[in-house]
ROSE-4610 file (N, C-alpha, C; in Angstrom, 1 decimal, always signed):
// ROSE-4610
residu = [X/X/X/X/X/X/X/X/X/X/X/X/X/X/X/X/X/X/X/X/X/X/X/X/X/X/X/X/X/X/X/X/X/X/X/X/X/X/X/X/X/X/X/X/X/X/X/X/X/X/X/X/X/X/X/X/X/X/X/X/X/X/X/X/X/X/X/X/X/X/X/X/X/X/X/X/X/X/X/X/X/X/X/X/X/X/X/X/X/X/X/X/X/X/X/X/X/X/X/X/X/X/X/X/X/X/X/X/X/X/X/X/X/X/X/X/X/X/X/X/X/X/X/X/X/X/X/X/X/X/X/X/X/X/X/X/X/X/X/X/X/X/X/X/X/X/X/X/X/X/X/X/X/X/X/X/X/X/X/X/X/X/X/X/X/X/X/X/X/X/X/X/X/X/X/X/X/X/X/X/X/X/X/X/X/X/X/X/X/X/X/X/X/X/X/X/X/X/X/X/X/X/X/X/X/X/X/X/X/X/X/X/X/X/X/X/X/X/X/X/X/X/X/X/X/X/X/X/X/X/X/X/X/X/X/X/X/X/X/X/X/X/X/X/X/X/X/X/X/X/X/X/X/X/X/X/X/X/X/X/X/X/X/X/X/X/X/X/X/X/X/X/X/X/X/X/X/X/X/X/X/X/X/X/X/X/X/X/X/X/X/X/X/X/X/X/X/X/X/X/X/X/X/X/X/X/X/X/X/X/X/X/X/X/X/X/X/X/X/X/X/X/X/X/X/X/X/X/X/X/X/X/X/X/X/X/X/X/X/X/X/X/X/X/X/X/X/X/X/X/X/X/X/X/X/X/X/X/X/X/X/X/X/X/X/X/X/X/X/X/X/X/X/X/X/X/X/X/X/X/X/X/X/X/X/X/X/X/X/X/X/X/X/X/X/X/X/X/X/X/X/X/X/X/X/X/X/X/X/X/X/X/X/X/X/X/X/X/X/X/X/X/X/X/X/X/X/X/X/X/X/X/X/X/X/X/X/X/X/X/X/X/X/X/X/X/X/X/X/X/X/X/X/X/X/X/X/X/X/X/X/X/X/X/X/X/X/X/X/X/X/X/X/X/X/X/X/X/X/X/X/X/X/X/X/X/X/X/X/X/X/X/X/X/X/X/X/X/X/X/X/X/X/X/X/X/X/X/X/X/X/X/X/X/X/X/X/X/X/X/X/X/X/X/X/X/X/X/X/X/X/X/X/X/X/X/X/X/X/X/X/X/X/X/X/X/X/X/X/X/X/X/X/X/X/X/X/X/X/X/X/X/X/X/X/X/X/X/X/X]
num = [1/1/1/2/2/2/3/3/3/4/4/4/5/5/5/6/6/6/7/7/7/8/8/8/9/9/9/10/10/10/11/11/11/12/12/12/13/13/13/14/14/14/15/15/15/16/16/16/17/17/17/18/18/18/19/19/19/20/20/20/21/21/21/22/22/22/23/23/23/24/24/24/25/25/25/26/26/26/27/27/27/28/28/28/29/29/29/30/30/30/31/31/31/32/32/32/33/33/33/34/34/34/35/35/35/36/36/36/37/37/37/38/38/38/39/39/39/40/40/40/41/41/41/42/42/42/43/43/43/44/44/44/45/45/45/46/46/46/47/47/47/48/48/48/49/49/49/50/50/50/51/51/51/52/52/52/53/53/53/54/54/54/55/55/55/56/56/56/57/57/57/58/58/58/59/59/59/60/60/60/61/61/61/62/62/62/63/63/63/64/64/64/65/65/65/66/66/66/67/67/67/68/68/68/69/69/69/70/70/70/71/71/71/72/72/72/73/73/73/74/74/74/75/75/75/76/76/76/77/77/77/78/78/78/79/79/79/80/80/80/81/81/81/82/82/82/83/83/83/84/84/84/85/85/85/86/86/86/87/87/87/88/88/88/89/89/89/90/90/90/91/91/91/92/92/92/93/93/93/94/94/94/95/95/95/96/96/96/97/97/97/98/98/98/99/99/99/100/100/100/101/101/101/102/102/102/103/103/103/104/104/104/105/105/105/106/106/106/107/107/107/108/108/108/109/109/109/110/110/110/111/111/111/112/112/112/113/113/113/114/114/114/115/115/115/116/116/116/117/117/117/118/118/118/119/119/119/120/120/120/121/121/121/122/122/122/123/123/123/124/124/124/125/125/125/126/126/126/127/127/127/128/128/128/129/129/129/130/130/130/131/131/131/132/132/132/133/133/133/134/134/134/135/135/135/136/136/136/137/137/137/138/138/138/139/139/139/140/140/140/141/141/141/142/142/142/143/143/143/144/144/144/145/145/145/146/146/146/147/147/147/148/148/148/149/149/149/150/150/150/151/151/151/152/152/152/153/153/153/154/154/154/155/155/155/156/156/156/157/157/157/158/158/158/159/159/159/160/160/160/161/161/161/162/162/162/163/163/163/164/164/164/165/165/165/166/166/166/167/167/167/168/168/168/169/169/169/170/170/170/171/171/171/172/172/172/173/173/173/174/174/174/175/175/175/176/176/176/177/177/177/178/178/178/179/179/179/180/180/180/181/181/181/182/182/182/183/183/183/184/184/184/185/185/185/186/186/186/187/187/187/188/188/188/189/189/189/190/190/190]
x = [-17.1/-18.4/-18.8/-19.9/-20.5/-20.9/-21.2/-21.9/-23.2/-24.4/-25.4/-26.2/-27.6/-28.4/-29.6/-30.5/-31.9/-32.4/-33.1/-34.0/-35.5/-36.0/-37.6/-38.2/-39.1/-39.9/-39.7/-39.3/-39.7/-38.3/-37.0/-35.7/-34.8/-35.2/-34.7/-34.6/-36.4/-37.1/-35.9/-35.6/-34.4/-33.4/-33.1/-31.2/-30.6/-29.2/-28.8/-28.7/-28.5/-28.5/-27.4/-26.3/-26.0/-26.8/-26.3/-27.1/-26.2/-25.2/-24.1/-22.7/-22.2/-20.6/-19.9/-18.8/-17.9/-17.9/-17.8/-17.9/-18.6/-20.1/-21.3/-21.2/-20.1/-20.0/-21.6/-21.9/-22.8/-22.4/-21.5/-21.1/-19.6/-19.4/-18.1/-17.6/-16.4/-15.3/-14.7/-13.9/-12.9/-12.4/-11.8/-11.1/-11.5/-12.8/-13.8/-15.0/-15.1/-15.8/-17.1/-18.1/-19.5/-20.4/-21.4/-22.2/-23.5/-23.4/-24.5/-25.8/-26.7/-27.8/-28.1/-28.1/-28.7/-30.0/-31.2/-32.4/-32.8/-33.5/-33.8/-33.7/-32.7/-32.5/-31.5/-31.2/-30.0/-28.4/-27.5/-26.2/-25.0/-24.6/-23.4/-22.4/-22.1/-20.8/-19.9/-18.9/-17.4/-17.2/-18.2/-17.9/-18.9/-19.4/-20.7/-20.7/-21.4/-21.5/-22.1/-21.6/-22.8/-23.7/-25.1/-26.0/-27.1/-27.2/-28.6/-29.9/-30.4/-32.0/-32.2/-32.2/-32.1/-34.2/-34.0/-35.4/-36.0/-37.4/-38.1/-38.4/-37.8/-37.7/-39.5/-40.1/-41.0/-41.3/-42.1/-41.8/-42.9/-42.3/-42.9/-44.2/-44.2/-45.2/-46.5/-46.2/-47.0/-47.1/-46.3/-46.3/-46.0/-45.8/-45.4/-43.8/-44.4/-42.9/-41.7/-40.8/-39.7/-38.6/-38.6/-37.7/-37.3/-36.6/-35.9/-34.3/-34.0/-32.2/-31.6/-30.7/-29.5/-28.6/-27.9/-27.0/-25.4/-24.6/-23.6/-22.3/-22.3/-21.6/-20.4/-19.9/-18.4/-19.3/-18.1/-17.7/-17.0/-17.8/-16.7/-16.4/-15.9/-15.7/-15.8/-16.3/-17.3/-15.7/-15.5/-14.7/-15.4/-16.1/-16.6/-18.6/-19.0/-20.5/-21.2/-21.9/-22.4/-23.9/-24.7/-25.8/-26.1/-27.2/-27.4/-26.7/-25.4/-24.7/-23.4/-22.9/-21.7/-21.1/-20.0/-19.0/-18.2/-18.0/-17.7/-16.7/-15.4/-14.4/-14.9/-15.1/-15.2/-14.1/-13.7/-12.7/-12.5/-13.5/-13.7/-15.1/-15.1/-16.4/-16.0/-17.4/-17.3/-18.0/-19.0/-19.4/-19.7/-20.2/-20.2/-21.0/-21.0/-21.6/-23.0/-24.1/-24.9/-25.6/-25.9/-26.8/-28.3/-28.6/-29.3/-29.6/-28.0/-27.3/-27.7/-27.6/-27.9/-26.7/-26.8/-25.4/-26.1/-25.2/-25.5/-24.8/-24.4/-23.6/-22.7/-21.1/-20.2/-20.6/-20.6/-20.3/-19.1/-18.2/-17.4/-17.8/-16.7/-17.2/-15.9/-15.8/-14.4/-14.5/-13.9/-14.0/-14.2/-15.2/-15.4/-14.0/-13.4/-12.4/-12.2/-13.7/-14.1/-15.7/-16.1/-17.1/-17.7/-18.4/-18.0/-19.4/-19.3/-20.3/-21.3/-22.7/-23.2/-24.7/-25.6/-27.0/-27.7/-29.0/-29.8/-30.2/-30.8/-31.5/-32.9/-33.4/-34.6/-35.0/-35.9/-35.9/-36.5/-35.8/-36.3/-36.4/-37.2/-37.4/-37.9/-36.8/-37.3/-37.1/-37.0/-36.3/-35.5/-34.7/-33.8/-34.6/-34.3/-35.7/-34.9/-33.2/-32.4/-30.9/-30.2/-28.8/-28.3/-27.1/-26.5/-26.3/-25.8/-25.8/-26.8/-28.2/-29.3/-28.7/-28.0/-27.7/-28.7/-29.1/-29.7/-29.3/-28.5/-27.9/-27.0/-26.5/-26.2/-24.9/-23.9/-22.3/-21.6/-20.5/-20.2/-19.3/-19.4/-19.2/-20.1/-21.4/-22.5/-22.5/-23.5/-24.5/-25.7/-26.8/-28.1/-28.8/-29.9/-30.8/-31.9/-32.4/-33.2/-34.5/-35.5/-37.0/-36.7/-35.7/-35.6/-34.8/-34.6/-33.8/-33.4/-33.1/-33.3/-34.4/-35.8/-36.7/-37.3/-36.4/-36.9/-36.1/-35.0/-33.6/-32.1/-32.9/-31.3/-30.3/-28.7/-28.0/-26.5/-25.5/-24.6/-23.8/-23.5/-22.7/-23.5/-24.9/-25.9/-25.6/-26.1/-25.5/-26.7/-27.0/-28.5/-28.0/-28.8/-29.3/-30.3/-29.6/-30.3/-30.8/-32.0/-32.8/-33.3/-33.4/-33.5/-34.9/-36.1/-37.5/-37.7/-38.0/-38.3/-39.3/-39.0/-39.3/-40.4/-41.3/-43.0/-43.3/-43.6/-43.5/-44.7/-45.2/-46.6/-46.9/-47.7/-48.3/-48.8/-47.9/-49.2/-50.3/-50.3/-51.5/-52.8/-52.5/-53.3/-53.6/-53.0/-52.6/-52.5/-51.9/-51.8/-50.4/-50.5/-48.4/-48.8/-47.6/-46.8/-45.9/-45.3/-43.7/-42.9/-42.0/-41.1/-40.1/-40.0/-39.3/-38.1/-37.8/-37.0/-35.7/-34.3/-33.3/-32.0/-31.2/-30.2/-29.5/-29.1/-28.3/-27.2/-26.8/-25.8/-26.4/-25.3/-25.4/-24.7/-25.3/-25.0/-24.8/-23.9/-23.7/-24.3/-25.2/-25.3/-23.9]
y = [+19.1/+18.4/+17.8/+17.5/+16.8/+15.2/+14.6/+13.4/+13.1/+14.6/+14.3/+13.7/+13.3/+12.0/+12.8/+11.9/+12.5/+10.8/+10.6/+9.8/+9.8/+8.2/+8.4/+8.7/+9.2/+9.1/+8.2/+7.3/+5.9/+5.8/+6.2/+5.6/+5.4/+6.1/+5.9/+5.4/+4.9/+3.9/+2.4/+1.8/+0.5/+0.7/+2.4/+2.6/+2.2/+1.6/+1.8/+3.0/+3.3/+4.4/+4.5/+5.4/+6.0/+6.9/+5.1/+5.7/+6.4/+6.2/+7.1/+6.8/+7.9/+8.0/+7.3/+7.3/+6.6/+7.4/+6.8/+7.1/+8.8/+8.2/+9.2/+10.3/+10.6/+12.1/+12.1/+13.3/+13.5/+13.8/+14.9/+15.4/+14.0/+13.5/+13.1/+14.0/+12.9/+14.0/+12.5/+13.2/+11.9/+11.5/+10.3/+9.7/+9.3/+8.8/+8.6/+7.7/+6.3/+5.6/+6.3/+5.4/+5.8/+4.6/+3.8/+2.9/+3.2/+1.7/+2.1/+1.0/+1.2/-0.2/-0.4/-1.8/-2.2/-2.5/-2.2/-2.8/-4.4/-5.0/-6.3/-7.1/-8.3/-9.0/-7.9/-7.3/-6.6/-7.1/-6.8/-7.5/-6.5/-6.3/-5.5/-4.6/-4.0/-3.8/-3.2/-3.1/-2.9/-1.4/-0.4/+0.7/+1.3/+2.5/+3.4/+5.2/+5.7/+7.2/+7.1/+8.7/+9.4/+10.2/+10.0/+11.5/+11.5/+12.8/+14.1/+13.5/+13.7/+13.8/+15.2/+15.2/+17.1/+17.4/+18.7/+18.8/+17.9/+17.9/+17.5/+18.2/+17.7/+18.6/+18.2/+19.3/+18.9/+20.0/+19.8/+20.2/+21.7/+22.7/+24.2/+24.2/+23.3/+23.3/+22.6/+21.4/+20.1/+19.9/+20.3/+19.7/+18.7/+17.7/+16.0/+16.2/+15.3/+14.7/+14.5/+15.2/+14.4/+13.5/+13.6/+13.2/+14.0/+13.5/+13.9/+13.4/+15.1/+15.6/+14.3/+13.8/+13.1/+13.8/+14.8/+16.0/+14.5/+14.4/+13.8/+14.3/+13.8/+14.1/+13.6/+12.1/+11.9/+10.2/+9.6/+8.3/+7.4/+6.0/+5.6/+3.7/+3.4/+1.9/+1.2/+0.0/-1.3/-1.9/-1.4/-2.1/-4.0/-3.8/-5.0/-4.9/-6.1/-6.4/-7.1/-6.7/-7.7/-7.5/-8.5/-8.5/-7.3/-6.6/-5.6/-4.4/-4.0/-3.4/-3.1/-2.3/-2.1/-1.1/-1.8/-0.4/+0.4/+1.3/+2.3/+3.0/+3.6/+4.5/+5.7/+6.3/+8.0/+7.9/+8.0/+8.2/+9.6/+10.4/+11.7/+12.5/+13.7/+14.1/+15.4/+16.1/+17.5/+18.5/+17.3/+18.1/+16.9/+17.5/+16.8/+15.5/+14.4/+13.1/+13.6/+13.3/+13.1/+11.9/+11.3/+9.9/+10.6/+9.3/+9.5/+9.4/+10.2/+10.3/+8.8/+8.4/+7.7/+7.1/+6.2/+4.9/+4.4/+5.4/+4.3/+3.9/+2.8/+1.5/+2.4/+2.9/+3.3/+2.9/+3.6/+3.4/+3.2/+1.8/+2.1/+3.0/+4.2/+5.0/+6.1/+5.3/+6.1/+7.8/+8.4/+9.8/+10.4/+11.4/+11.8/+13.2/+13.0/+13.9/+15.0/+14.7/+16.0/+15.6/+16.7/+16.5/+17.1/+17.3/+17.5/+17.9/+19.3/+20.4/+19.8/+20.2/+19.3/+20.4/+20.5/+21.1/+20.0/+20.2/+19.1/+19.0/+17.4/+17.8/+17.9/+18.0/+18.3/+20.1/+20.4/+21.7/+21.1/+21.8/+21.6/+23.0/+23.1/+24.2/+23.6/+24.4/+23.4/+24.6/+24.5/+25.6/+24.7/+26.0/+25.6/+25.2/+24.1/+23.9/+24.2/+24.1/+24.6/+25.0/+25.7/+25.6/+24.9/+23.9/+23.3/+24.4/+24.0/+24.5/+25.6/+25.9/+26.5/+28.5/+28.2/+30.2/+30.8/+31.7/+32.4/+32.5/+32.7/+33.5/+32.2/+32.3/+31.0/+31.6/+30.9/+31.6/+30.6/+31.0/+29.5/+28.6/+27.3/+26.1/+25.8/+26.3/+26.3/+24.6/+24.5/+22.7/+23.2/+22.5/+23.1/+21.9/+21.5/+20.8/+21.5/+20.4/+21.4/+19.9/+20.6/+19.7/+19.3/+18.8/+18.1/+16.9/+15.8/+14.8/+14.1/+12.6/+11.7/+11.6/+11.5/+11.4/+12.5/+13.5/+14.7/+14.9/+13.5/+13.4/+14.5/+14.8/+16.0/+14.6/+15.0/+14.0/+14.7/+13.9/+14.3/+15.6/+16.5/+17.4/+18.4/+18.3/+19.4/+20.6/+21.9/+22.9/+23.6/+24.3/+25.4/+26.6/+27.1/+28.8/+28.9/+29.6/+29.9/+31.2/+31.9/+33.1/+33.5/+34.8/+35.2/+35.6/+35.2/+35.9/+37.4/+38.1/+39.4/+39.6/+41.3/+41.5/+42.1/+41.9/+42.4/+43.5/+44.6/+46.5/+46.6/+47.7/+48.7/+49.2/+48.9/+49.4/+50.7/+52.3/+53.3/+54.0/+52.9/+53.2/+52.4/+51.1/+50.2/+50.2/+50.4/+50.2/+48.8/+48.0/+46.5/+45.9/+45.0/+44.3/+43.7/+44.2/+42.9/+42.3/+41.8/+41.2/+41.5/+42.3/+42.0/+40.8/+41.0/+40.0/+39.5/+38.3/+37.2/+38.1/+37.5/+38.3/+37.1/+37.2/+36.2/+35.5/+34.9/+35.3/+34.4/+33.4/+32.8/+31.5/+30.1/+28.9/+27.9/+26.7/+26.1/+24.7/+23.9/+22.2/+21.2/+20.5/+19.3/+18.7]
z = [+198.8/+198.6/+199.9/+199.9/+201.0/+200.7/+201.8/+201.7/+201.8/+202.3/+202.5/+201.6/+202.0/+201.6/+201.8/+200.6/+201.5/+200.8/+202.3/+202.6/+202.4/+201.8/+202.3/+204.0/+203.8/+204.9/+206.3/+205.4/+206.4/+206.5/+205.9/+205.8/+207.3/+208.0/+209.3/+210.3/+210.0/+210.7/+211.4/+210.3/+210.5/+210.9/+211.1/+210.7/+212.5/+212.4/+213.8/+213.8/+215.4/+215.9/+217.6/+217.5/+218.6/+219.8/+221.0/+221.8/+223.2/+223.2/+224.3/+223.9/+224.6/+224.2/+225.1/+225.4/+225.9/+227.5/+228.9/+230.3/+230.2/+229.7/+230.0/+229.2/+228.2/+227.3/+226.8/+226.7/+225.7/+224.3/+223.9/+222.6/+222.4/+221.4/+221.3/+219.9/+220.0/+218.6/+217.9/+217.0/+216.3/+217.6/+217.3/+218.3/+219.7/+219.7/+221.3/+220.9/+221.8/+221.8/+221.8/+220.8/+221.3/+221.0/+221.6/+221.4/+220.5/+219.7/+219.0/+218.9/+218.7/+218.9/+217.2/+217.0/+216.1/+215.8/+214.8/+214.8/+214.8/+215.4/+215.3/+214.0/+214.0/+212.8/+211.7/+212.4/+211.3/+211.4/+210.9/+210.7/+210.7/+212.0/+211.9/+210.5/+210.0/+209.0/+209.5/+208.5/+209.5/+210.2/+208.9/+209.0/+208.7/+209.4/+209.1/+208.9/+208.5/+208.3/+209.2/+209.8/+211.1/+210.0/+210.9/+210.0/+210.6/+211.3/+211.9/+210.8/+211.7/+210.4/+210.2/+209.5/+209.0/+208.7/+208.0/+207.4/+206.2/+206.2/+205.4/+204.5/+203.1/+201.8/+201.1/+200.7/+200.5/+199.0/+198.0/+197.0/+197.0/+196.8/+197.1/+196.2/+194.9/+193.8/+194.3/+194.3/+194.5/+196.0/+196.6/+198.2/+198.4/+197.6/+197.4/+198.2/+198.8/+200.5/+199.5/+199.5/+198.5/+199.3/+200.3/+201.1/+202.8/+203.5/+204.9/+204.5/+204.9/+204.6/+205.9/+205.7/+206.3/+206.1/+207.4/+207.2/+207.5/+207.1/+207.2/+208.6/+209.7/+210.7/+210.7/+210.5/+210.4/+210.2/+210.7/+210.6/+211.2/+211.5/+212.5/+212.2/+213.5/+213.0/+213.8/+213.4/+214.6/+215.0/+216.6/+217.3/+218.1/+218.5/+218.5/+218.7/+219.3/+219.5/+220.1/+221.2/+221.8/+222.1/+221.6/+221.0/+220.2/+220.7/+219.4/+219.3/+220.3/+221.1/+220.6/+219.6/+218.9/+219.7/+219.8/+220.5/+219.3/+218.8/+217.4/+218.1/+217.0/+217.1/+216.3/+216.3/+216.0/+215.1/+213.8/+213.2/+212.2/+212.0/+211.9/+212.2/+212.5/+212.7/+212.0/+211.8/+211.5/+212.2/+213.0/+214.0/+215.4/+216.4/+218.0/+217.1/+217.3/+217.7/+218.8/+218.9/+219.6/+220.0/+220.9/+221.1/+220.2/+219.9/+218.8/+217.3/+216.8/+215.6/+214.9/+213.6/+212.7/+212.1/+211.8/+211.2/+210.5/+209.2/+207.5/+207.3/+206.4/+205.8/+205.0/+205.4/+204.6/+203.1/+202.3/+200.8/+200.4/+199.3/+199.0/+197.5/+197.2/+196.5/+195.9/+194.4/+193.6/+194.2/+194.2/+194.9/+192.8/+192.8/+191.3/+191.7/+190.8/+190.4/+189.9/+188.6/+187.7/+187.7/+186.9/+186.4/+185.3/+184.6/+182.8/+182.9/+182.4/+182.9/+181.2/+181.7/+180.0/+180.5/+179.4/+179.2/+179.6/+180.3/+180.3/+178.9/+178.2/+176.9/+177.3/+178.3/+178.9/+179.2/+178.7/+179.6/+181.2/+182.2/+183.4/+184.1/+185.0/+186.3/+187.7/+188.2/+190.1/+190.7/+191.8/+192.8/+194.0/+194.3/+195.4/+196.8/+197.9/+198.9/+199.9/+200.1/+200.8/+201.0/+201.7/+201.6/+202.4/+202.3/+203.5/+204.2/+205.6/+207.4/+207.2/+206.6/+206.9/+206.4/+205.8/+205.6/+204.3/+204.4/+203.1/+201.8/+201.9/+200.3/+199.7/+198.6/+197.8/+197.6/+198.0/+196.8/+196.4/+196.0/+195.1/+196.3/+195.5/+196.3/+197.5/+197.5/+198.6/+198.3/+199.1/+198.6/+198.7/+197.5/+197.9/+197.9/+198.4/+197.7/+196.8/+195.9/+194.8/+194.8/+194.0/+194.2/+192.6/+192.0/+191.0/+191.2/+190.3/+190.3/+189.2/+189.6/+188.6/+187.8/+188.4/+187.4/+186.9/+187.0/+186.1/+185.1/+185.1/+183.9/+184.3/+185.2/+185.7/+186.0/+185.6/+185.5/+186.8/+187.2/+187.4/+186.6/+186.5/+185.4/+184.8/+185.0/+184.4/+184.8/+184.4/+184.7/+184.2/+185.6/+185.6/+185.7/+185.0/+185.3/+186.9/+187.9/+188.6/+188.5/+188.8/+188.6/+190.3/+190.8/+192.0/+191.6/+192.4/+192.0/+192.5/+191.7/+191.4/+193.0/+193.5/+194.0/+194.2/+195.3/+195.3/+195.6/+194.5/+195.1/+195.0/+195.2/+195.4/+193.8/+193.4/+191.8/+192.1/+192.1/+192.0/+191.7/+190.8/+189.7/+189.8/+190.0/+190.3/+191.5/+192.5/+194.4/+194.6/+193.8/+194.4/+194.2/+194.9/+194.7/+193.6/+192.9/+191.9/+192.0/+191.2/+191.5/+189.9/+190.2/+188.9/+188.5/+187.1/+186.8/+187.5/+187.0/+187.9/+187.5/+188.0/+187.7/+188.0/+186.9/+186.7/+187.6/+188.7/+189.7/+190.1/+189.1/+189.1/+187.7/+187.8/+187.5/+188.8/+188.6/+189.6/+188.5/+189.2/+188.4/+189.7/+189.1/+189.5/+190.1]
């Protein structure tokens, strides 16, 4: 599983941020100092997630902004501070550190163990808006984001029918595209 996030618009706006690594690195890894700056009037924590601003999910129907992806990079830990000026331990990555990169406030957070596959009692329909690391095709254990949520009552444990949309051919009779029907092409759990 992943830890990605998706953010308002504006969520970034406050966040500290890594601004260089340890004697001029550009890329760091686990295990390598990197500094980070704090926003004005904010308050150090002990411990932070790294995370990329990824793409802007935006809803294929409505067009309504739903959010900007927080791709999750690793994690590190506030060795000390001075003024707005944190010096951080890299304690895992999964990918290079860049200056720049984003520091969210560790979550403490039970790790879910299971999850208890259930029907929405809602009918719902969304589409998928992306695959994590950007690849086409969906297979199992992918991550996706989707243009549904909480307030469309989708819950942890739901379990969708995903459908591949039907392909657009030549009518020879008519001479114009259509598209045939949709076609089964997996289920996916919340």
């Amino acid at each position: 599983m992943r830890n990605h996030q998706v953010l308002d618009r504006k969520g970034f706006e406050d966040l500290p941020y890594v601004v260089a690594g340890e004697d001029g690195r550009v890329m760091m890894g686990a295990g390598t100092k990197v500094y980070g700056r704090l926003p004005k009037e904010k308050v150090a924590m002990e411990s932070y997630g790294i995370f990329r601003k990824g793409q802007l999910y935006r809803d294929p129907e409505t067009k309504e902004v739903l959010g900007v992806e927080a791709t999750e990079i690793g994690s590190a830990t506030v060795m000390s501070m001075e003024g707005p000026i944190m010096t951080l331990m890299l304690q895992k990555t999964n990918q290079q550190v860049n200056a720049g990169d984003y520091l969210i406030q560790s979550e403490v957070r039970e790790p879910r163990a299971n999850f208890i596959p259930k029907a929405s009692d809602l009918p719902v329909q969304g589409q998928i808006l992306s695959v994590n690391n950007g690849v086409v095709s969906v297979g199992q254990f992918d991550v996706v984001a989707l243009n549904r949520g909480s307030r469309d009552g989708i819950e942890t444990g739901h379990v969708m029918l995903v459908k591949k949309a039907g392909d657009k051919v030549y009518d020879p009779v008519t001479k114009k595209k259509i598209r045939l029907p949709a076609e089964e092409a997996g289920r996916m759990m919340v």
